[in-house]
VEXDREN-994442 format. One record per residue (C-alpha): x, y, z; residue number from 1; residue in one letter. Coordinates in Angstrom, 1 decimal. Layout:
drenmar xx->X yy->Y zz->Z k->NUM r->a;
...
This chain:
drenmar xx->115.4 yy->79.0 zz->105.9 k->1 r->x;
drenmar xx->116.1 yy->80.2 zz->102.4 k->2 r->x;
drenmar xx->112.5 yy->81.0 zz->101.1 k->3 r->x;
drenmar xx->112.6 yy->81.4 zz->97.0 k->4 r->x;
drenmar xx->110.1 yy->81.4 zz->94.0 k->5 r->x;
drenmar xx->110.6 yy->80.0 zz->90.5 k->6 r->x;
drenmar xx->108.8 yy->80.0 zz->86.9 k->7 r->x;
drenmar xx->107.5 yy->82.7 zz->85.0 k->8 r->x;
drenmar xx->106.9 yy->86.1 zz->85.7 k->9 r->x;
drenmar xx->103.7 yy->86.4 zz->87.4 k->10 r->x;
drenmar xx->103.6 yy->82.3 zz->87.9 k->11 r->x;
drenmar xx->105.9 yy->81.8 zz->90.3 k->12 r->x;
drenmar xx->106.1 yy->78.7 zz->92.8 k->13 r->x;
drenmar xx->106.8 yy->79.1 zz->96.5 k->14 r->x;
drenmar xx->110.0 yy->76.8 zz->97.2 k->15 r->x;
drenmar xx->112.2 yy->76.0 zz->100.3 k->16 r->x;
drenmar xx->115.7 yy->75.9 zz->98.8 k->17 r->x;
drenmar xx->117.6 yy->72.8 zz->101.1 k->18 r->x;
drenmar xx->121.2 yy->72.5 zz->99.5 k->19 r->x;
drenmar xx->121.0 yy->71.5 zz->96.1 k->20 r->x;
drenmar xx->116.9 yy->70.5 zz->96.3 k->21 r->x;
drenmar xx->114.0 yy->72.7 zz->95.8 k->22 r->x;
drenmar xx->111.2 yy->71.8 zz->97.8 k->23 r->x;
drenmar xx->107.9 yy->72.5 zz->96.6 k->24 r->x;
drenmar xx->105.5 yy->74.8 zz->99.2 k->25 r->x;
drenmar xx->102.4 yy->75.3 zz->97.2 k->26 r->x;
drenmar xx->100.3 yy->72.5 zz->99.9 k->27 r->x;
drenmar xx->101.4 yy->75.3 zz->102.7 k->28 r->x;
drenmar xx->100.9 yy->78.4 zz->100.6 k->29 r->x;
drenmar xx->100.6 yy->80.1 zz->96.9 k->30 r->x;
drenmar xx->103.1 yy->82.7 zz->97.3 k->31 r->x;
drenmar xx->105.8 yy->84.2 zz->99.5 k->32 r->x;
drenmar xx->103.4 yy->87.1 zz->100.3 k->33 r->x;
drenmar xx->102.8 yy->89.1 zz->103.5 k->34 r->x;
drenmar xx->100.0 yy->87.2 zz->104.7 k->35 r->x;
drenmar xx->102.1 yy->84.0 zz->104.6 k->36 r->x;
drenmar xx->104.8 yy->86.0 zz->106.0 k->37 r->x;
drenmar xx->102.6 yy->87.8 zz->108.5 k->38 r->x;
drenmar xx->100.5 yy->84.4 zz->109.6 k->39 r->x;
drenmar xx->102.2 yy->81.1 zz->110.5 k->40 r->x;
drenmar xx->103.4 yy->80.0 zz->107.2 k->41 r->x;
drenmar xx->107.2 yy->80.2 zz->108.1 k->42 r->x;
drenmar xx->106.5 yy->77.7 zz->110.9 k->43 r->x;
drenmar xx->104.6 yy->75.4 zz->109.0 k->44 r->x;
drenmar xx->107.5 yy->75.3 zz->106.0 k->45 r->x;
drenmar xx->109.6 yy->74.4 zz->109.4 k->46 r->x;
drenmar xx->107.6 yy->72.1 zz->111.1 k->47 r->x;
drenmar xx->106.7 yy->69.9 zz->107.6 k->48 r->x;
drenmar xx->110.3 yy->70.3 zz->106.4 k->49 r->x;
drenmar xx->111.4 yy->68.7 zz->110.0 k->50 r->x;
drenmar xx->108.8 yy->66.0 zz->108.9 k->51 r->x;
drenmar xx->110.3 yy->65.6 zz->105.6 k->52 r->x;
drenmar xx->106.8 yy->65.7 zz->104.3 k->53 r->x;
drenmar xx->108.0 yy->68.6 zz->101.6 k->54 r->x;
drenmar xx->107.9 yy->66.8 zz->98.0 k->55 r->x;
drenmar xx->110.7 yy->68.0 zz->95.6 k->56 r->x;
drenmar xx->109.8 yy->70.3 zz->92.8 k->57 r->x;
drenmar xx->110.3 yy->68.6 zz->89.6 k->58 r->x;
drenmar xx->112.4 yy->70.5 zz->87.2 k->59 r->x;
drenmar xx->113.0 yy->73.0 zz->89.4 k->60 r->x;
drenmar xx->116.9 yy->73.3 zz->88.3 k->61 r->x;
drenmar xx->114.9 yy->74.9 zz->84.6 k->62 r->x;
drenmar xx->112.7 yy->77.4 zz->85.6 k->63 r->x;
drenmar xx->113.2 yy->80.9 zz->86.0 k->64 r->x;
drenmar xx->114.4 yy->82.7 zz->89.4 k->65 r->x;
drenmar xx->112.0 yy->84.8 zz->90.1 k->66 r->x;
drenmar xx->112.5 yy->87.8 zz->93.3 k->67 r->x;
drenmar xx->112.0 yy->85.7 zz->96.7 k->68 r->x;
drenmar xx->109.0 yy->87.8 zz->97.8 k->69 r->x;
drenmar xx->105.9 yy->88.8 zz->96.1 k->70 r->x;
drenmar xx->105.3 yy->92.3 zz->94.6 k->71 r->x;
drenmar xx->105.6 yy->94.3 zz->98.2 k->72 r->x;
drenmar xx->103.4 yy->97.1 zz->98.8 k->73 r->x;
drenmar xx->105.6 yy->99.2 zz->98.9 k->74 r->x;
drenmar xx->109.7 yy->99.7 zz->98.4 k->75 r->x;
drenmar xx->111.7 yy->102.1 zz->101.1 k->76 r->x;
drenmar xx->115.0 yy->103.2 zz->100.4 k->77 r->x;
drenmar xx->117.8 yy->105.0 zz->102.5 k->78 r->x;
drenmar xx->120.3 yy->107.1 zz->101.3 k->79 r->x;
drenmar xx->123.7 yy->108.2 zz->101.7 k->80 r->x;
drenmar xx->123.8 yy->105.4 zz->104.8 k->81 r->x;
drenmar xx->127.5 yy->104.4 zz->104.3 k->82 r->x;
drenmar xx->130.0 yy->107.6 zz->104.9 k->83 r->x;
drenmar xx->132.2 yy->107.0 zz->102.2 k->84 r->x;
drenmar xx->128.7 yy->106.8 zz->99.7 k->85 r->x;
drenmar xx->127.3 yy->110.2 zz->101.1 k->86 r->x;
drenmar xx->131.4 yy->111.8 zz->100.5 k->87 r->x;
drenmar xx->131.5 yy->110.1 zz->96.5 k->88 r->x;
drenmar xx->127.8 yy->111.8 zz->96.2 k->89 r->x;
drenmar xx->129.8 yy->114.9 zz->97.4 k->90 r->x;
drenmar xx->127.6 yy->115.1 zz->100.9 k->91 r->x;
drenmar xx->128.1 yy->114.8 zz->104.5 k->92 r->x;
drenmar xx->127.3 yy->112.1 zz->106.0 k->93 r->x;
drenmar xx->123.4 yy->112.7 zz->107.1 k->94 r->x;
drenmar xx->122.3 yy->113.0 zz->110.7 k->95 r->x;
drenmar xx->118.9 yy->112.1 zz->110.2 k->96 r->x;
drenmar xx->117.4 yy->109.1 zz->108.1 k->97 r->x;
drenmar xx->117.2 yy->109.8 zz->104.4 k->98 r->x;
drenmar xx->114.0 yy->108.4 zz->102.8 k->99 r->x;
drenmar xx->113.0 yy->107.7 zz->99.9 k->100 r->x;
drenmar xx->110.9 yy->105.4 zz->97.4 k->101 r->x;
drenmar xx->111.2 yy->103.0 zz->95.0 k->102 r->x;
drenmar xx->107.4 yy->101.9 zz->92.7 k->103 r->x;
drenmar xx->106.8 yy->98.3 zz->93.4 k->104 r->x;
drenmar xx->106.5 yy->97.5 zz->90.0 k->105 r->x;
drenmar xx->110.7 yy->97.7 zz->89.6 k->106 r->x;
drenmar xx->111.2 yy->94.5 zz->91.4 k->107 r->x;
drenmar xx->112.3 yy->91.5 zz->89.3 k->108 r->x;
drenmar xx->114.4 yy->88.7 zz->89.4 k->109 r->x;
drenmar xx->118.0 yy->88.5 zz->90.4 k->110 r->x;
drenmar xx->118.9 yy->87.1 zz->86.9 k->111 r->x;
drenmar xx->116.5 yy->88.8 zz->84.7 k->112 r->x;
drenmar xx->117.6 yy->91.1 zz->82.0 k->113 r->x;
drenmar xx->117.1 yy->95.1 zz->82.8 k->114 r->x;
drenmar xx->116.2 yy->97.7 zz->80.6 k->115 r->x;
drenmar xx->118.2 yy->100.7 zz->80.5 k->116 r->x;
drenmar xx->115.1 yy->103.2 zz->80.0 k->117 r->x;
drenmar xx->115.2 yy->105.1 zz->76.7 k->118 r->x;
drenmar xx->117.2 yy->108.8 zz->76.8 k->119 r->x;
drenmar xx->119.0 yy->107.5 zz->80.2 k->120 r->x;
drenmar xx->122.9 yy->108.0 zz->79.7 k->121 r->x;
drenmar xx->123.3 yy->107.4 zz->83.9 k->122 r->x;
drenmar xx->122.1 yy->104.1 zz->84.9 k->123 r->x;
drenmar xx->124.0 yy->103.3 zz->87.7 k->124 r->x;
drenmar xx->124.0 yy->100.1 zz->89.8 k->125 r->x;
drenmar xx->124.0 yy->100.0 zz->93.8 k->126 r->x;
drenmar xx->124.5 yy->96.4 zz->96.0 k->127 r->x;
drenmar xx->121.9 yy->96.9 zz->99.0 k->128 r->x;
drenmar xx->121.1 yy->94.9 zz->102.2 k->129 r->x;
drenmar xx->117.1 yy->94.7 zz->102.0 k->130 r->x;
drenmar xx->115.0 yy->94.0 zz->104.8 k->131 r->x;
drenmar xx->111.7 yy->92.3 zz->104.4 k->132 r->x;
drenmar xx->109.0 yy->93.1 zz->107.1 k->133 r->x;
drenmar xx->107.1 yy->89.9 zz->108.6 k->134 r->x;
drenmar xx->105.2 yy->91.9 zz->110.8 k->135 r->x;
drenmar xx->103.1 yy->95.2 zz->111.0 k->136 r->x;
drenmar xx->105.6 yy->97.6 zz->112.5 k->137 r->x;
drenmar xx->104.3 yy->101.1 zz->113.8 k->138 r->x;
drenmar xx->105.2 yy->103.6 zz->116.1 k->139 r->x;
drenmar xx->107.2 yy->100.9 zz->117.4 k->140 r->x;
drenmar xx->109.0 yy->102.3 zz->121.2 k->141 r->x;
drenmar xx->112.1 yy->101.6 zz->120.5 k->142 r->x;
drenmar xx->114.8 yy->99.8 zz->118.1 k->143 r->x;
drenmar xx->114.9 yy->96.4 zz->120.2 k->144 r->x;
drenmar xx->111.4 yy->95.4 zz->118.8 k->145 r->x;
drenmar xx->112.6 yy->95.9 zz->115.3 k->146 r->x;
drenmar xx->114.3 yy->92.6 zz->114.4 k->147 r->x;
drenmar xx->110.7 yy->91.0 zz->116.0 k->148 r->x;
drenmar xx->109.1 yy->92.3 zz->113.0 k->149 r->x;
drenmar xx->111.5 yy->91.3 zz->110.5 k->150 r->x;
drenmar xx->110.8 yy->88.5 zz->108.3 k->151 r->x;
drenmar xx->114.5 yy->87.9 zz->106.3 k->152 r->x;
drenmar xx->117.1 yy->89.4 zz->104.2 k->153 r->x;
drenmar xx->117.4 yy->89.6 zz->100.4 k->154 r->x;
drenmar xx->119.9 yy->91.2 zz->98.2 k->155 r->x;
drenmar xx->119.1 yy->93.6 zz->96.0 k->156 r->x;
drenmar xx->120.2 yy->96.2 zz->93.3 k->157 r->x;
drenmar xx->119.0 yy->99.4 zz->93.8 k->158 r->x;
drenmar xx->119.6 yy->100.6 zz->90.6 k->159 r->x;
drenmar xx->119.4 yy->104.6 zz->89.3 k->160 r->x;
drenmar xx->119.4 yy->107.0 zz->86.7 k->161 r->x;
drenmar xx->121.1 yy->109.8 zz->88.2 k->162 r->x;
drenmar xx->120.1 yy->112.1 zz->85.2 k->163 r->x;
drenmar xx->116.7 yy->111.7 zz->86.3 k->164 r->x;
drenmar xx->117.3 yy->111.7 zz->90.2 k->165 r->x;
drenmar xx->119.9 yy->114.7 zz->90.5 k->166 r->x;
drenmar xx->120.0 yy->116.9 zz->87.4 k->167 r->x;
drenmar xx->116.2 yy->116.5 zz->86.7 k->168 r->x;
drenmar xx->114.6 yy->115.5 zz->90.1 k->169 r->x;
drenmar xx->112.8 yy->119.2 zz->90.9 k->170 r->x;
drenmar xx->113.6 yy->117.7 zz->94.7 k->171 r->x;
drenmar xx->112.9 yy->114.6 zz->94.7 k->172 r->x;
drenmar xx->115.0 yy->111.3 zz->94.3 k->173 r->x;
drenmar xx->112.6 yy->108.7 zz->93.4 k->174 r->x;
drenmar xx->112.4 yy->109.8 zz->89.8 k->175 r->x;
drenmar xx->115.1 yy->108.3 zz->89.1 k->176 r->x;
drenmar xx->114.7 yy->105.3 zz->91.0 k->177 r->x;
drenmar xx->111.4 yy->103.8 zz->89.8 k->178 r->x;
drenmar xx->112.1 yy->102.6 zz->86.1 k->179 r->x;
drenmar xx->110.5 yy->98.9 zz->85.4 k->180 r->x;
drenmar xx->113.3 yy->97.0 zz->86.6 k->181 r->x;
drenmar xx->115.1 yy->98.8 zz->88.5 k->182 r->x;
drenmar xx->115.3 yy->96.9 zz->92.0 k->183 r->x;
drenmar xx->116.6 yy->93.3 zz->90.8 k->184 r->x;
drenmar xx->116.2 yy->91.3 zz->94.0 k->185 r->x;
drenmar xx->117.1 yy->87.7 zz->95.7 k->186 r->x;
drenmar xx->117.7 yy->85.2 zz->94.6 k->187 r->x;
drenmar xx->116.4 yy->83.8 zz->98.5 k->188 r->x;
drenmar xx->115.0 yy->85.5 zz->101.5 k->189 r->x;
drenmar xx->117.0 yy->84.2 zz->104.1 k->190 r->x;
drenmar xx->115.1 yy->84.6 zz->107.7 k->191 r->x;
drenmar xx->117.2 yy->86.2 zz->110.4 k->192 r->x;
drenmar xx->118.4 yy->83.0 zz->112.0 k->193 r->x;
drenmar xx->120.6 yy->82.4 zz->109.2 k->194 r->x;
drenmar xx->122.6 yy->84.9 zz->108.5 k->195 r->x;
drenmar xx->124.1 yy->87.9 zz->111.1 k->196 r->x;
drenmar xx->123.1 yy->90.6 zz->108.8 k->197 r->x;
drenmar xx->124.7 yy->93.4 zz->110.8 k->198 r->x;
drenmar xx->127.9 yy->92.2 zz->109.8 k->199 r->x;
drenmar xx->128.3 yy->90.4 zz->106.4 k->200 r->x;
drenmar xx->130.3 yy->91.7 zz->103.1 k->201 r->x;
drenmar xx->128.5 yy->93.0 zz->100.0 k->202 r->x;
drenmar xx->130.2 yy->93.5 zz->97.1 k->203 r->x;
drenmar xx->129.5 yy->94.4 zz->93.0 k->204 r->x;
drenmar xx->131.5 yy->94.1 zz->89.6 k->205 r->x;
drenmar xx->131.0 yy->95.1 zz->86.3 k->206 r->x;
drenmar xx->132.1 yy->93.3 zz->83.5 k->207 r->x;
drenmar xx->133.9 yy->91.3 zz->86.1 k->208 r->x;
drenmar xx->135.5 yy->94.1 zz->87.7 k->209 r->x;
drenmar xx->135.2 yy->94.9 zz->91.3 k->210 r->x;
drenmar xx->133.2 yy->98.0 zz->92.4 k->211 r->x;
drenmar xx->132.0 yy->97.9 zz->95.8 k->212 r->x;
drenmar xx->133.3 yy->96.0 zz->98.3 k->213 r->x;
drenmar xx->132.0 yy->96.9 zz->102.0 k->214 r->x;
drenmar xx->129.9 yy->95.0 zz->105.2 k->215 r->x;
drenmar xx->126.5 yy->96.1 zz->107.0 k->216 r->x;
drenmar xx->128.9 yy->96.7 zz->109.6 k->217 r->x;
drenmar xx->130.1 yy->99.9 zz->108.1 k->218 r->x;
drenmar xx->125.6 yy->101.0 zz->108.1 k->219 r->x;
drenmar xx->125.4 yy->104.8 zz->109.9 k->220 r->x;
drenmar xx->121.7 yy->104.0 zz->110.3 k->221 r->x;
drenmar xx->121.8 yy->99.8 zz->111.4 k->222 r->x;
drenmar xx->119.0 yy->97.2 zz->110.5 k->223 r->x;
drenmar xx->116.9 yy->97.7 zz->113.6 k->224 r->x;
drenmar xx->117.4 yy->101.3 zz->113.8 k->225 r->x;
drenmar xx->116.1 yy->102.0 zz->110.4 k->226 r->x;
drenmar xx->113.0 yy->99.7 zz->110.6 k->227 r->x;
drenmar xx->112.3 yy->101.5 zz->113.9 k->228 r->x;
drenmar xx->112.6 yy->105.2 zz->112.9 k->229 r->x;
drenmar xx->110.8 yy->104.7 zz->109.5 k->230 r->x;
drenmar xx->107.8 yy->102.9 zz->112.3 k->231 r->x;
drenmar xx->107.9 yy->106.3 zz->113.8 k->232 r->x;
drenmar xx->106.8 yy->108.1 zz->110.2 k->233 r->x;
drenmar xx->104.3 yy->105.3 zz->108.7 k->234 r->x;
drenmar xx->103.8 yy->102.0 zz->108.8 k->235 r->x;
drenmar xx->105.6 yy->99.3 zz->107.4 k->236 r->x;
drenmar xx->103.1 yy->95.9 zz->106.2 k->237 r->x;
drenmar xx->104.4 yy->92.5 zz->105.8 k->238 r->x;
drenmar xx->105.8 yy->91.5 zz->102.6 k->239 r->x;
drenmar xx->107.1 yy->95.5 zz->102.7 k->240 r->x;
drenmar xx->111.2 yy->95.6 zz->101.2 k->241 r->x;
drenmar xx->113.7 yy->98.3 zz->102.9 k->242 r->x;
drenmar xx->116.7 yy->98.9 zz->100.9 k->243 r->x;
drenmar xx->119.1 yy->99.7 zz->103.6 k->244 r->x;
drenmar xx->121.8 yy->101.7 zz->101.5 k->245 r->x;
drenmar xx->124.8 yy->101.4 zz->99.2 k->246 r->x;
drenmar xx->128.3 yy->101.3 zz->99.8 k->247 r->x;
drenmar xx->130.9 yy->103.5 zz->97.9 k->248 r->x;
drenmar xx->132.1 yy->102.6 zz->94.5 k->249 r->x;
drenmar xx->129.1 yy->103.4 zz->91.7 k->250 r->x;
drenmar xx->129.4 yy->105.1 zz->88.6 k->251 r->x;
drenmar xx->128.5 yy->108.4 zz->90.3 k->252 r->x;
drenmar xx->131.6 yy->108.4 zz->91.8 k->253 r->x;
drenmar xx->133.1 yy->109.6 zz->89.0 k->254 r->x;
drenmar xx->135.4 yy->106.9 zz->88.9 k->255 r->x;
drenmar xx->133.7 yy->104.1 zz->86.8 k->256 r->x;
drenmar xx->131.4 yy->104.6 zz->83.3 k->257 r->x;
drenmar xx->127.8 yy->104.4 zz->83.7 k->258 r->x;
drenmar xx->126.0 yy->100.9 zz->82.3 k->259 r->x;
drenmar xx->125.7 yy->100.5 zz->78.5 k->260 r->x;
drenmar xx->124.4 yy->97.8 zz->76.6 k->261 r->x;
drenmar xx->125.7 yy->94.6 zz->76.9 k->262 r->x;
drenmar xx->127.2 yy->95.3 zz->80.5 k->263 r->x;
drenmar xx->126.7 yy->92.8 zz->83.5 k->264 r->x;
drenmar xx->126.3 yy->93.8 zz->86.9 k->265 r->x;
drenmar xx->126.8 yy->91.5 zz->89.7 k->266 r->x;
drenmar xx->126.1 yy->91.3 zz->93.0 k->267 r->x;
drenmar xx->126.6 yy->89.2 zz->95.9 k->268 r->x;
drenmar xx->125.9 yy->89.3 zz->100.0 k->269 r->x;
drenmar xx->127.6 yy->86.7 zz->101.9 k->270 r->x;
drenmar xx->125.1 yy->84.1 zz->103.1 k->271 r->x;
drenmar xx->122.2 yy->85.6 zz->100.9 k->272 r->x;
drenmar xx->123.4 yy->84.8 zz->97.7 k->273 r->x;
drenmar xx->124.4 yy->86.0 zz->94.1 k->274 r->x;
drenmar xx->122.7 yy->88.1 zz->91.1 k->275 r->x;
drenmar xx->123.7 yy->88.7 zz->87.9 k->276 r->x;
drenmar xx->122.2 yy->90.9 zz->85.2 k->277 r->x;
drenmar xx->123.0 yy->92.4 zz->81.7 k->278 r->x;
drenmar xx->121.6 yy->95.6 zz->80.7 k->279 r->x;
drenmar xx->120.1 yy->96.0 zz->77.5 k->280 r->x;
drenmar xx->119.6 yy->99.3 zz->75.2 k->281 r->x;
drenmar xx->115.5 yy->99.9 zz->74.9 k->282 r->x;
């Protein structure tokens, strides 16, 4: 199933996107949340989309795409999970999972409009595999009950300002990882028997120009891994995000200009979809 929401930012409807129809959820839920995603809401969109008892959304193809989950409890990151990413960050590639956070509050919409915060001069874009958790995973025993806890897949943009993350961080990536905006996601959850995440191309352009260009595949820490070491450390609630990592090919790199105003960024995961987003001086 591709799960999505659509309207206004904090109004958005529950849909099941079937092709070219969006098909209006709101008798089986009012929001792609954790407790749907934690109770038996994904069966019930099945079983009454088998029935064909789902009404189509009128004026769906109008509204605004908002990101295909509600606002998570919380965002996990990992860093420095492809090899060639860790060498253009001028690191080895890690031996143990790097962790870190992103605030809720930074995810959006895949097509929204992002601020580049005021004094940043190093906002840099980042195509990421996410992971949404379905159910609550802790000290789980080992990484084959992972993918029984995941709920779908989700593109998103972990966007930084590396200023504020390297240079300025006293230790500590997140701040510059948490600006409002800054983890454009969607535009569908796509539940794990649609797409064979462990193995599907991501790629990003600016301006039009390619950037990254890499697959899961290439992950030093894989899907089930990650959702079963993080289990280890805390625990992950449904409706959580895990951003599993970028590939090489930022503006860190040294190779590419950092965003300015006026630049799109876009992203795209085979079988999850497409964003696109221009950045806009504060």
């Amino acid at each position: 199933m591709r799960l999505a929401r659509l309207g206004p930012v904090g109004a958005e409807l529950p849909v099941l996107v079937d092709g070219d129809r969006f098909l209006d959820l709101r008798a089986l839920t009012g929001d792609v949340d954790g407790a749907f995603l934690a109770g038996d809401g994904p069966d019930r969109v099945r079983a009454a989309h088998g029935a064909g008892t789902l009404p189509e959304l009128a004026g769906a193809a109008d509204l605004r795409v908002g990101a295909p989950i509600a606002r998570p409890s919380a965002v996990y990151c990992i860093g420095m999970n492809y090899a060639a990413h860790a060498a253009e960050s001028g690191s080895a590639p890690p031996e143990r999972l790097v962790m870190f956070m992103k605030s809720p509050n930074t995810v959006i919409g895949p097509y929204d409009d992002v601020e580049i915060p005021p004094g940043s001069t190093k906002t840099d874009w980042e195509v990421e595999l996410g992971i949404v958790i379905g159910r609550r995973a802790n000290r789980l025993a080992s990484p084959a009950e992972a993918r029984a806890h995941i709920a779908g897949f989700v593109v998103a943009n972990d966007l930084s300002e590396r200023e504020w993350q390297i240079e300025l961080s006293g230790g500590q990536w997140s701040k510059g990882k948490s600006a409002p905006g800054f983890c454009p996601t969607g535009p569908w959850l796509v539940t794990p028997d649609e797409v064979h995440a462990d193995d599907v191309r991501l790629t990003s352009f600016v301006n039009g120009e390619p950037r990254q260009n890499s697959r899961t595949s290439d992950l030093i820490f894989g899907i089930d891994e990650i959702v079963y070491q993080l289990s280890g450390y805390l625990a992950l609630e449904p409706g959580d995000l895990i951003l599993t990592g970028t590939p090489e090919g930022v503006a860190l790199s040294g190779r590419f200009p950092y965003l300015g105003d006026g630049d799109v960024v876009e992203l795209e995961i085979d079988g999850l979809g497409r964003q696109r987003q221009v950045f806009r001086a504060s």
